[in-house]
N, CA and C atoms as an extended XYZ file, in Angstrom:
396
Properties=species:S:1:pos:R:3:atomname:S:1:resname:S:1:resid:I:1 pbc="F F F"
N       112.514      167.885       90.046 N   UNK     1
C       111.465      167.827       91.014 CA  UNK     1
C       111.030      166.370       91.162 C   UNK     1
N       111.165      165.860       92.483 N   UNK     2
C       110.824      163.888       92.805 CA  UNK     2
C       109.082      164.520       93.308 C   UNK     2
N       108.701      163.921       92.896 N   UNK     3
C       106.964      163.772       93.270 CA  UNK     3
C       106.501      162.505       93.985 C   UNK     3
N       106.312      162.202       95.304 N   UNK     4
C       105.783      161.034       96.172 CA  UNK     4
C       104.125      160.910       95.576 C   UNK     4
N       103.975      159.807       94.723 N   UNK     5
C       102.686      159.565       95.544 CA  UNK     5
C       102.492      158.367       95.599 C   UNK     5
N       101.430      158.543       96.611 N   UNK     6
C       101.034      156.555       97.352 CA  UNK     6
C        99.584      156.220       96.912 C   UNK     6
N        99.822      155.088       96.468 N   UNK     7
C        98.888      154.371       96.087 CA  UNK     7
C        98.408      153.467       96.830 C   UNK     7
N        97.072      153.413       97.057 N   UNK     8
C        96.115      152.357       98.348 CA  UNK     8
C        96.312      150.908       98.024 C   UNK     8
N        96.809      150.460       98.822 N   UNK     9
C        96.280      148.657       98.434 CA  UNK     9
C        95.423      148.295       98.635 C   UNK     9
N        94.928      147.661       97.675 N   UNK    10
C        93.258      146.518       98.061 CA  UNK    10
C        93.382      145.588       99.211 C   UNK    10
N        93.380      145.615      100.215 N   UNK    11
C        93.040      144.444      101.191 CA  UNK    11
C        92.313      143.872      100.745 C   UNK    11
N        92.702      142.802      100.284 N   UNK    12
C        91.936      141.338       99.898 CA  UNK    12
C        91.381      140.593      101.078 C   UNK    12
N        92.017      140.453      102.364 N   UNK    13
C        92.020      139.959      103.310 CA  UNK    13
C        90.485      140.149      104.198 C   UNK    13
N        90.674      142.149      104.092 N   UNK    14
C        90.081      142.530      105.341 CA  UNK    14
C        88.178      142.695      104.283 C   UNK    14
N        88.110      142.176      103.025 N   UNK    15
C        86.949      142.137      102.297 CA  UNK    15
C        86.392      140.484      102.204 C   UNK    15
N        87.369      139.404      103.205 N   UNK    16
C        86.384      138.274      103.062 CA  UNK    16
C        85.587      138.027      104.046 C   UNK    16
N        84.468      137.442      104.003 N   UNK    17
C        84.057      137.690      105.073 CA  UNK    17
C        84.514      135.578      105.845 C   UNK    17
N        84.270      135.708      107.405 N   UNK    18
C        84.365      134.077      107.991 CA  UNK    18
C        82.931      133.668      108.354 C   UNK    18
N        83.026      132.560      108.255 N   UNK    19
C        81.565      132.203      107.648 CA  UNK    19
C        81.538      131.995      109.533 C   UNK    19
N        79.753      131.871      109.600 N   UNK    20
C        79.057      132.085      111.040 CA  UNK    20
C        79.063      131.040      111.786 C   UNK    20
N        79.214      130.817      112.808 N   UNK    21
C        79.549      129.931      113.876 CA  UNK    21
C        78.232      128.781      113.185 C   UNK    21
N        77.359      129.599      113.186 N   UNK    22
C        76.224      128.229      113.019 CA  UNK    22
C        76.787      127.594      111.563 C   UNK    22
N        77.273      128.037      110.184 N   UNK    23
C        77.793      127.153      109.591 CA  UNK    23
C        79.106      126.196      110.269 C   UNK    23
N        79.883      126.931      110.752 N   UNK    24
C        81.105      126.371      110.731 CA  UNK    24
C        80.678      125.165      112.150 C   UNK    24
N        79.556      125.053      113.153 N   UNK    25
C        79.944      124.087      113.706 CA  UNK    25
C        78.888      122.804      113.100 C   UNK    25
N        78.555      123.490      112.081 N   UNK    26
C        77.297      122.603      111.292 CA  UNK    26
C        78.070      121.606      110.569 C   UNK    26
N        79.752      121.967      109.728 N   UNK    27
C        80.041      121.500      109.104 CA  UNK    27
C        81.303      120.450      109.950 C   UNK    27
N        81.425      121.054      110.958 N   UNK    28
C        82.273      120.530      112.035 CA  UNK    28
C        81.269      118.912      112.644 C   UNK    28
N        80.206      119.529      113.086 N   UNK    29
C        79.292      118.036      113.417 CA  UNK    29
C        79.112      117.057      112.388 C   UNK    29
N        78.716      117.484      111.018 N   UNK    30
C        78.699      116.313      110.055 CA  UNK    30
C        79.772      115.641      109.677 C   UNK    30
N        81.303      116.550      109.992 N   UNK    31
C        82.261      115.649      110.203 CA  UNK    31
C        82.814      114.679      110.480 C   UNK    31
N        82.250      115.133      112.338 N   UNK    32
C        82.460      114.654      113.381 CA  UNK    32
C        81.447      113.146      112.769 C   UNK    32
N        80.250      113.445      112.361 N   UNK    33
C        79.802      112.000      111.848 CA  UNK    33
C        79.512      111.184      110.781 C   UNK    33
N        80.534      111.993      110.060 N   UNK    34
C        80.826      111.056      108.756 CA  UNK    34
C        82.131      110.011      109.554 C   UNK    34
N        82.566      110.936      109.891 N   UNK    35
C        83.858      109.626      111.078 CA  UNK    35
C        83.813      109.179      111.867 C   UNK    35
N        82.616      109.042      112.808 N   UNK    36
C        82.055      108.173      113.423 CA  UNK    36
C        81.232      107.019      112.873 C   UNK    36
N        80.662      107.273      112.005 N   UNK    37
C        79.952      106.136      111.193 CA  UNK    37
C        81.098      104.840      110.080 C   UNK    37
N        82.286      105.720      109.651 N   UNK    38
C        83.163      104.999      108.996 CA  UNK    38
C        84.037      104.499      110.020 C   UNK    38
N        84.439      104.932      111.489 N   UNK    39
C        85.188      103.864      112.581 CA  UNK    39
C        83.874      102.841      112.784 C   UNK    39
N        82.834      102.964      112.687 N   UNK    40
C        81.629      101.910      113.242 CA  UNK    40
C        81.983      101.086      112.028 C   UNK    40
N        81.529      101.243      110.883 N   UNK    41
C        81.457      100.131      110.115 CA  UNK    41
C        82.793       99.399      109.657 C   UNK    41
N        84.212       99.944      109.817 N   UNK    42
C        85.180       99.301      109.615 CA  UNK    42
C        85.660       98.853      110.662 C   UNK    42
N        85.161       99.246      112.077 N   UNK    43
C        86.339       98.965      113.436 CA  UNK    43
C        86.740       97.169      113.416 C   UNK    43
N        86.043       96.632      112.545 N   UNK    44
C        86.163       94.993      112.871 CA  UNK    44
C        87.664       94.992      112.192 C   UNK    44
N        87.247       95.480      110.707 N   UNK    45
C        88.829       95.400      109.915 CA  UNK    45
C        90.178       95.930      110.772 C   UNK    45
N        89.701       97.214      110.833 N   UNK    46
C        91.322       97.859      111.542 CA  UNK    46
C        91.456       97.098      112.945 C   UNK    46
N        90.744       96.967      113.569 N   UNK    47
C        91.042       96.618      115.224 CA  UNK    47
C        90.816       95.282      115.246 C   UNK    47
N        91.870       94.437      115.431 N   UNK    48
C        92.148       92.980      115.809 CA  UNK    48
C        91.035       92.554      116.853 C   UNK    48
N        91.099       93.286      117.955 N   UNK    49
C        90.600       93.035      119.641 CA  UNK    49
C        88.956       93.303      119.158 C   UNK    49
N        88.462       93.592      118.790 N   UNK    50
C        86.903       93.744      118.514 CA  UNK    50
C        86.747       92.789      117.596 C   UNK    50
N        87.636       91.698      117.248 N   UNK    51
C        86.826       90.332      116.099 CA  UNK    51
C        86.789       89.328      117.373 C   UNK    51
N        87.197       89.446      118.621 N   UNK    52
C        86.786       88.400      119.662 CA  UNK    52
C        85.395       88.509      120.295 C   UNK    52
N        85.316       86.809      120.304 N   UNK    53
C        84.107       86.821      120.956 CA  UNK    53
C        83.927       86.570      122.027 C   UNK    53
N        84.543       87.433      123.723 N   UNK    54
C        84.713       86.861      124.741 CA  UNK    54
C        83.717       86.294      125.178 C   UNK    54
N        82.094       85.986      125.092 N   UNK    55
C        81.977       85.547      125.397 CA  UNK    55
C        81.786       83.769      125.531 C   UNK    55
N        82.039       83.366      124.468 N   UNK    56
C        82.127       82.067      123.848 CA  UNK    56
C        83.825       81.546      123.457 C   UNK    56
N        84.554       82.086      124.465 N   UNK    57
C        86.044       81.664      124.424 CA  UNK    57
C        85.808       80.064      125.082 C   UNK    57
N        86.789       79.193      124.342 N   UNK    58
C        87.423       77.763      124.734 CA  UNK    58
C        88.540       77.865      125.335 C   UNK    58
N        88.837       77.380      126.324 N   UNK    59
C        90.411       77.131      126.775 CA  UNK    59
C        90.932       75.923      126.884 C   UNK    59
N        92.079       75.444      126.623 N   UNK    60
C        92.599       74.331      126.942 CA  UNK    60
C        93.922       74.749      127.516 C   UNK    60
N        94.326       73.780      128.504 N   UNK    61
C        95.226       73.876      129.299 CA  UNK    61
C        96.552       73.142      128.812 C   UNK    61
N        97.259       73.972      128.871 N   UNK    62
C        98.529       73.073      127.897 CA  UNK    62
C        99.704       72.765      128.914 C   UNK    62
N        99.388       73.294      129.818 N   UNK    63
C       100.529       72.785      131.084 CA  UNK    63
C       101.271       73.560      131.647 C   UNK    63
N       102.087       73.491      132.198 N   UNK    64
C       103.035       74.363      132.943 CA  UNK    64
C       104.579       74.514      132.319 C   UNK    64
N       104.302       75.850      131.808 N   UNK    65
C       105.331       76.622      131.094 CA  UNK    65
C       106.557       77.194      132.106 C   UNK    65
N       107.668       77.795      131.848 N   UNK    66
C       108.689       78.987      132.230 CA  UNK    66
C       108.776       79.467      131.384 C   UNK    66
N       108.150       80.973      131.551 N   UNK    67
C       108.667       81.678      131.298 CA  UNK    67
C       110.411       82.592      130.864 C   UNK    67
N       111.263       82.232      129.944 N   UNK    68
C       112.413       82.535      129.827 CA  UNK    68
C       112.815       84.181      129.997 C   UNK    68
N       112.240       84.561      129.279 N   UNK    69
C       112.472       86.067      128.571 CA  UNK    69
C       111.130       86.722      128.083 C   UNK    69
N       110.838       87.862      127.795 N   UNK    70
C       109.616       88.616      126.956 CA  UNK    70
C       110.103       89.799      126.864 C   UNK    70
N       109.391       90.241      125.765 N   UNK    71
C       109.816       91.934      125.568 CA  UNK    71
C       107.964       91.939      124.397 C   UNK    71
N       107.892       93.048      124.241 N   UNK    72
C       106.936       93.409      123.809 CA  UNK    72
C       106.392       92.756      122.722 C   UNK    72
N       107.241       92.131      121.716 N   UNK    73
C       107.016       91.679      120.452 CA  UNK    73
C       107.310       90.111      120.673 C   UNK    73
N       108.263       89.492      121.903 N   UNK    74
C       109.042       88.506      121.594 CA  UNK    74
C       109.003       87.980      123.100 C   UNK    74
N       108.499       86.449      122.809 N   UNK    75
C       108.071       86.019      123.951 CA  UNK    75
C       108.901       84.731      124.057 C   UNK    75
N       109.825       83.887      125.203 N   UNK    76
C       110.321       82.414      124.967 CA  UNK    76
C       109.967       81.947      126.585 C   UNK    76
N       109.663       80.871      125.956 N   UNK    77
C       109.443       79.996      127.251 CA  UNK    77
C       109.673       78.651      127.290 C   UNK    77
N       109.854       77.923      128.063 N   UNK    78
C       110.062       76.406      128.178 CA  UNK    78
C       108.905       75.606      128.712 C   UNK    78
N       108.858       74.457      127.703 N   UNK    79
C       107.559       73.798      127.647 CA  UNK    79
C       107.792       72.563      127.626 C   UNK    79
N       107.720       71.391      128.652 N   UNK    80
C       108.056       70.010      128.672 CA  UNK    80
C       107.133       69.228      127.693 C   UNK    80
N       106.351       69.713      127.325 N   UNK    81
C       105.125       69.253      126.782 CA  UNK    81
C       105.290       68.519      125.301 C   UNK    81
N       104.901       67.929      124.675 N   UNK    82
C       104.936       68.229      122.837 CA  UNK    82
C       103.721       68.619      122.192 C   UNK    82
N       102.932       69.985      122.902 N   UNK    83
C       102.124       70.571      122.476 CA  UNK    83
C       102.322       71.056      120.994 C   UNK    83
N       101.262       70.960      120.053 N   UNK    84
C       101.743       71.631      118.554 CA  UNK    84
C       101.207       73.389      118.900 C   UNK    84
N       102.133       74.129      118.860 N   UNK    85
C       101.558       75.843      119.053 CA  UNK    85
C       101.179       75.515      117.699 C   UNK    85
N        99.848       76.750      117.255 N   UNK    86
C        99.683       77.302      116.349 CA  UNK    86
C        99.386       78.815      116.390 C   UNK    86
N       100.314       79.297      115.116 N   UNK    87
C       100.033       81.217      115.199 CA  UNK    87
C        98.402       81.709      114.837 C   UNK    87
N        97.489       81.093      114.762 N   UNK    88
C        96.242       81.322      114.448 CA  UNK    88
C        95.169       81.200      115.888 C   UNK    88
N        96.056       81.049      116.846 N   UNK    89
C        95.479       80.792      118.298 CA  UNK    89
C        95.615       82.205      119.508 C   UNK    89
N        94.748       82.012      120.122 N   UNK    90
C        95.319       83.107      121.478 CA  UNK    90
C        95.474       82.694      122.353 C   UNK    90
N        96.739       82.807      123.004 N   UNK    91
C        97.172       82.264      124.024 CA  UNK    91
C        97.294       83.583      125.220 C   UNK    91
N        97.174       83.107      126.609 N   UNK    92
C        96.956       83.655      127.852 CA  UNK    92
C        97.784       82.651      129.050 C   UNK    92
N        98.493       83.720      129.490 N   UNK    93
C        99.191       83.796      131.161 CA  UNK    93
C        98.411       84.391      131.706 C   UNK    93
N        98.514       83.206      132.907 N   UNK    94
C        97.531       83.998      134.485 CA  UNK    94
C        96.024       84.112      134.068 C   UNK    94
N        95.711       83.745      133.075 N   UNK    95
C        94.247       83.929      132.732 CA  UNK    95
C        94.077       85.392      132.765 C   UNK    95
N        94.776       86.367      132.186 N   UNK    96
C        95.193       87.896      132.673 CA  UNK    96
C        95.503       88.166      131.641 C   UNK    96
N        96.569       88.344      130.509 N   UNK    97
C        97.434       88.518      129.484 CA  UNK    97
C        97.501       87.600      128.290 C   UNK    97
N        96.437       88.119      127.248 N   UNK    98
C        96.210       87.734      126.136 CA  UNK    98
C        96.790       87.966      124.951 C   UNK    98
N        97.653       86.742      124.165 N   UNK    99
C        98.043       87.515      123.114 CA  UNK    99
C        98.310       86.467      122.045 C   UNK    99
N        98.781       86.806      120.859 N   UNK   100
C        98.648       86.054      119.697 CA  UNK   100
C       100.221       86.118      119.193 C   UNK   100
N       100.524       85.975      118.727 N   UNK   101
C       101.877       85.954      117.885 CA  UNK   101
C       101.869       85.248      116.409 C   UNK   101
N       102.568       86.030      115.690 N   UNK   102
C       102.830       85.916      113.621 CA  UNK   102
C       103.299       84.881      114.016 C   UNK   102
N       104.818       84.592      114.379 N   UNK   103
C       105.572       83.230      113.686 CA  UNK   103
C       105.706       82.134      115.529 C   UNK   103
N       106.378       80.440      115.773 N   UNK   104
C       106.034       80.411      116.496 CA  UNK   104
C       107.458       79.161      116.038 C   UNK   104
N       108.796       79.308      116.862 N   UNK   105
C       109.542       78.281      116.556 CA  UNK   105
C       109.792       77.713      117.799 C   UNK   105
N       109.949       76.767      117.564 N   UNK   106
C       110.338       75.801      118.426 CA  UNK   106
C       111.794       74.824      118.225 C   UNK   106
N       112.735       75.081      119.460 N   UNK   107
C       114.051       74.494      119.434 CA  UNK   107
C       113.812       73.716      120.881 C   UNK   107
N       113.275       72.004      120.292 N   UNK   108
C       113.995       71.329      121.721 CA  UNK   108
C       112.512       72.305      122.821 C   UNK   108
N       112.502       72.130      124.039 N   UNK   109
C       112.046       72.458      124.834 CA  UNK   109
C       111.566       74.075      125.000 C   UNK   109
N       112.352       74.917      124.144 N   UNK   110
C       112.016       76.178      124.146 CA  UNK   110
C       111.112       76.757      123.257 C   UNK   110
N       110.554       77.207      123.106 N   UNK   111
C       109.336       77.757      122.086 CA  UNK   111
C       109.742       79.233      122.309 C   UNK   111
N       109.417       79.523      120.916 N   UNK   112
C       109.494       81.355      120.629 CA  UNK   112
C       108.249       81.856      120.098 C   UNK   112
N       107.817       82.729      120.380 N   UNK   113
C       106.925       83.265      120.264 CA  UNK   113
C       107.330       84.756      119.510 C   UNK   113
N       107.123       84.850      118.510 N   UNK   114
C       107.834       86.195      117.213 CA  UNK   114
C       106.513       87.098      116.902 C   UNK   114
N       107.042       88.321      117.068 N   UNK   115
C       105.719       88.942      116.182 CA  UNK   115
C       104.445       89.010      117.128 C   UNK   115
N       104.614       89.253      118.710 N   UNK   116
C       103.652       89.162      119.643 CA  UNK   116
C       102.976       90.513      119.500 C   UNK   116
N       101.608       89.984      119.818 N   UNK   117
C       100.328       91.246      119.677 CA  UNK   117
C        99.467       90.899      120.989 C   UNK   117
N        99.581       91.815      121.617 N   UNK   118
C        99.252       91.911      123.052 CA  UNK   118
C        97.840       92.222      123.254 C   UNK   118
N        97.027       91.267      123.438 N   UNK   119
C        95.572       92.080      122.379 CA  UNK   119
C        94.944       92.411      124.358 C   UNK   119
N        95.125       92.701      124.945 N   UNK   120
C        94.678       93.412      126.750 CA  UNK   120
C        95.322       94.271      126.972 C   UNK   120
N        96.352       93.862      127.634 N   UNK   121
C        97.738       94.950      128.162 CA  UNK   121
C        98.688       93.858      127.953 C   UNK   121
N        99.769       94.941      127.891 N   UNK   122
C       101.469       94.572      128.235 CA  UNK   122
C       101.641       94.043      129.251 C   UNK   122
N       102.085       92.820      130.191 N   UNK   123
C       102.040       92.719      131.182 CA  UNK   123
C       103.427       93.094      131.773 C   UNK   123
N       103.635       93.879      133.047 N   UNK   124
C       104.781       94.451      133.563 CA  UNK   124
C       105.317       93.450      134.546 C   UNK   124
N       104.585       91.811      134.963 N   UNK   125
C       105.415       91.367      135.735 CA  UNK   125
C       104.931       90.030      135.375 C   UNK   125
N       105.701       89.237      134.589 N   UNK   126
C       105.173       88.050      135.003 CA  UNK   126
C       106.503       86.845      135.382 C   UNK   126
N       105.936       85.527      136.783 N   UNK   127
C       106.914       85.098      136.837 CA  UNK   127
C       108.072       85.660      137.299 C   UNK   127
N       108.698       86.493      137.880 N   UNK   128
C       109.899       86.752      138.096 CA  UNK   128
C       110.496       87.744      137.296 C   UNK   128
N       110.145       87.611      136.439 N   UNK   129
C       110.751       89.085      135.420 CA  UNK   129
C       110.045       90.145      135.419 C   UNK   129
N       110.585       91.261      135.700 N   UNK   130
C       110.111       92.723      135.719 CA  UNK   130
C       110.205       92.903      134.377 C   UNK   130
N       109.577       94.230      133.617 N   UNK   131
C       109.741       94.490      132.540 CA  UNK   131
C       109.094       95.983      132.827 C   UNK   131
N       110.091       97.104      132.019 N   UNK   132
C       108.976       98.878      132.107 CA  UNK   132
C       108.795       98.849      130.962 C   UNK   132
């Protein structure tokens, strides 16, 4: 003689309870501003573009460049000049396109620009060269 019997499972599941909208968006808002208060007080560190002080920018005019080549990171141009670049500077085309660059060699008339940080926008046209 086989004898069936069934035994109940405990739903563990259907005995927890979800906690009430008023906790859960209580804990959602203090979130929301514990991480708003830590982007405020660090945004200087992480974000390059917020340690400028546009309004107390200097410019000097270093002359009339060509543009060779650019790509996002890597900028060359030709410079009659014997300007000294330095990588601790920001330099701007068109008074439009601001940017800085890590390393900065120079061969003869051409200057490279390595390690470019585009601190505005990318610019999509400058000079004659298209770029997407």
């Amino acid at each position: 003689m086989l004898l069936l019997q069934e035994f109940p499972q405990k739903l563990y599941a259907s005995k927890m309870k979800t906690p009430n909208s008023i906790t859960l968006y209580s804990v959602l808002a203090l979130l929301l501003c514990y991480l708003s208060y830590d982007f405020i007080t660090d945004a200087k560190q992480d974000f390059f573009i917020l340690n400028y002080d546009w309004e107390h920018s200097k410019s000097q005019q270093i002359g009339e460049v060509k543009i060779l080549d650019y790509h996002v990171n890597k900028i060359v141009i030709e410079c009659q000049l014997n300007y000294v670049f330095d990588n601790q500077k920001t330099y701007v085309f068109n008074n439009e396109y601001f940017f800085r660059a890590e390393r900065i060699e120079r061969t003869g008339n051409k200057v490279s620009f390595i390690g470019v940080q585009w601190i505005n926008e990318y610019p999509r046209f400058l000079e004659g060269i298209k770029k997407n």
